[in-house]
C-alpha angles and dihedrals in degrees: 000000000000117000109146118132131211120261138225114331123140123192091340092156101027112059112154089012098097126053130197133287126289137194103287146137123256127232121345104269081212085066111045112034091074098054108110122246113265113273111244094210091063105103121263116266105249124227103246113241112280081031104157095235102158091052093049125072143243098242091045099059089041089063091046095054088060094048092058092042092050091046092065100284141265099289093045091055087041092051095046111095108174120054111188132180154134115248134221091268097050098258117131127217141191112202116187108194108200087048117042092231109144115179117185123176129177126167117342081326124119131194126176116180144160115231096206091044103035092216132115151131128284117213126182106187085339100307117119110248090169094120103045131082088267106047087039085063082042094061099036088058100048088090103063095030089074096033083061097029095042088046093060085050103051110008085132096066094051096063084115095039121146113280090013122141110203115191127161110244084200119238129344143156130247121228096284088052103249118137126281144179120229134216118187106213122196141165144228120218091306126125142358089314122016092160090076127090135200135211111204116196112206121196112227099212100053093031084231144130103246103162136015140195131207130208110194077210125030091231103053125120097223135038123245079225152342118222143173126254101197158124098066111208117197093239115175108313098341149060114244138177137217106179112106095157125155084207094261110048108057106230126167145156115249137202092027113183134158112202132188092205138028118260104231113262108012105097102057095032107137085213146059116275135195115267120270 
């Protein structure tokens, strides 16, 4: 069973796409008061092997640990096979987890690809391309396609990735200008970008991410942008967010859905298929 994660990337694929934050509010009050405080009996969330845990905190890992928990807890992620969503370029992906399996369509564009082996199929309307100039980038860039587009999905659930440092940064605001607490999150030679660091800001009363920051390198002043991480659905299992506004775009990730099984077919379709 297949339940490795990517690891760091950062605007990978979209570079030039995202601009900087704006004067905006966090996440819908309306969303996320409701939302239950985390149960103490779910299991901890472990560090991953090559975890960097005497570089990381206490307090950081504290506040981890109740991220997981909020989002629906260890057990639940570990249980969720399918990941499925639109990204912010308009591309759609199934990701089975135990597997390895990544399917990504956009257009009339097909791509079917194993994670472990690397290796997949190229379609173009249902005609194999794989082995053309154009179906050969496709599948070149499958890879880091899911390691950036995956990321903007579950980043929560990587706090304690492989090769991740997780320090707390103390306390912040978020763009209204409501209090936050802050995780510096950095990376040692792992991924398609290990250079890059990220700041999470975690809302105290709801135990979740609600904003981000990235830095393209770990040591920069400023931020490339400042986003939102917010409007948690209740998908499957787990709770999970689409708002990746900078206040002011609009973007957002679309046909979110976390499975425990593999609907037949779909995998393996030449051709593009409704979301799920």
């Amino acid at each position: 069973m297949r339940l490795a994660l990517p690891t760091a990337c950062a605007g990978l694929l979209l570079t030039g796409l995202l601009a900087a934050c704006g004067p905006a509010s966090t996440s819908s009050p309306d969303t996320v008061a409701a939302l239950p405080a985390p149960p103490l009996d779910t299991a901890a969330y472990p560090m991953a092997e090559g975890f960097n845990q005497a570089g990381s905190d206490a307090r950081a890992l504290h506040l981890a640990d109740r991220v997981m928990r909020q989002m629906g807890g260890y057990p639940a992620w570990q249980q969720t096979r399918l990941l499925g969503w639109s990204f912010l370029d308009g591309s759609y992906q199934l990701w089975d987890k135990y597997t390895g399996d990544f399917r990504w369509q956009k257009d009339s564009l097909v791509a079917v690809y194993n994670l472990d082996s690397q290796e997949g199929r190229a379609y173009r309307a249902g005609q194999d391309i794989s082995g053309t100039q154009e179906g050969r980038q496709l599948l070149a860039d499958m890879y880091p396609t899911w390691v950036n587009n995956s990321w903007w999905l579950v980043m929560p659930f990587k706090l304690k990735d492989a090769g991740v440092t997780l320090t707390y940064k103390g306390t912040g605001k978020f763009m209204d200008g409501t209090p936050a607490e802050v995780l510096s999150m950095t990376f040692q030679k792992v991924g398609v970008t290990p250079e890059n660091r990220y700041d999470i800001f975690i809302n105290p009363r709801t135990n979740l991410v609600e904003e981000w920051s990235f830095y393209r390198n770990a040591q920069d002043a400023q931020p490339a942008f400042h986003r939102r991480w917010a409007d948690y659905r209740r998908t499957g299992r787990l709770l999970l967010a689409s708002d990746r506004t900078d206040g002011k775009d609009g973007r957002r990730l679309t046909h979110v859905v976390a499975l425990d099984s593999v609907p037949a077919s779909v995998m393996q379709s030449p051709r593009p298929i409704q979301p799920l």
